[in-house]
C-alpha positions in Angstrom: 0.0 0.0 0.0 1.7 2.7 -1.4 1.3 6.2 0.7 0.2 4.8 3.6 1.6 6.7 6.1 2.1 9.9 4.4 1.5 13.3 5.9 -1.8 15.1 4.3 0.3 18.6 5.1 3.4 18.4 4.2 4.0 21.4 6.5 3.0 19.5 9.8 5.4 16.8 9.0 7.8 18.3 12.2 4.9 19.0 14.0 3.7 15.4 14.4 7.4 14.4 15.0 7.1 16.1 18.0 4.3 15.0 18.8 5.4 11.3 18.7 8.1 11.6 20.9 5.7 13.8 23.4 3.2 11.0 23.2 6.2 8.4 23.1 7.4 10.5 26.7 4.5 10.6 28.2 3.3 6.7 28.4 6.7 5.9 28.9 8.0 4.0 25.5 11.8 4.8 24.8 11.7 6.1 21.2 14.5 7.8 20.0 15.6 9.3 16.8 16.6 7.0 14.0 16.3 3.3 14.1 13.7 2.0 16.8 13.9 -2.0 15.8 14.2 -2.7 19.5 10.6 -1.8 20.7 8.2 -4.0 20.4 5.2 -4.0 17.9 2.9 -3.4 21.2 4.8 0.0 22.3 4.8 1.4 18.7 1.4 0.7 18.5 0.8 2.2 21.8 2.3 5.5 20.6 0.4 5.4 17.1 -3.0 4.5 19.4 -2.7 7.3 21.4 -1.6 10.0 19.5 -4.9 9.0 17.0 -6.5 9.5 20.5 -5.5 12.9 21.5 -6.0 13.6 18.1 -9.7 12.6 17.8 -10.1 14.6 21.4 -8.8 17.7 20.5 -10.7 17.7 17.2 -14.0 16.3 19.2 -13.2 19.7 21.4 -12.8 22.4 18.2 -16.2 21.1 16.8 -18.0 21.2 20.1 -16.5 24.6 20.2 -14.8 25.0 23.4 
């Protein structure tokens, strides 16, 4: 599947990097920079799991207007 992970806006590319790792930080997973072959497939899907979480949230909260 060709394009599966690509970023919509190219523009926010550094902006969900950061995010990553913040998300990454914050339940604990050890990402770093570069290669990450060492985590298991359950922490990387931890991180992708919640950042689609806090994403979903923070839209849910713009459309409900606060």
């Amino acid at each position: 599947m060709s394009g599966r992970n690509r970023v919509e806006v190219p523009e926010a590319r550094a902006a969900l990097e950061n995010f990553k790792f913040e998300v990454a930080n914050e339940i604990g997973v050890p990402l770093r920079h570069g290669y990450n072959g060492d985590l298991t497939s359950y922490e990387n899907g931890s991180v992708g799991g919640m950042m689609v979480k806090k994403m979903i949230a923070e839209q849910e909260k713009r459309m409900a207007g606060k």
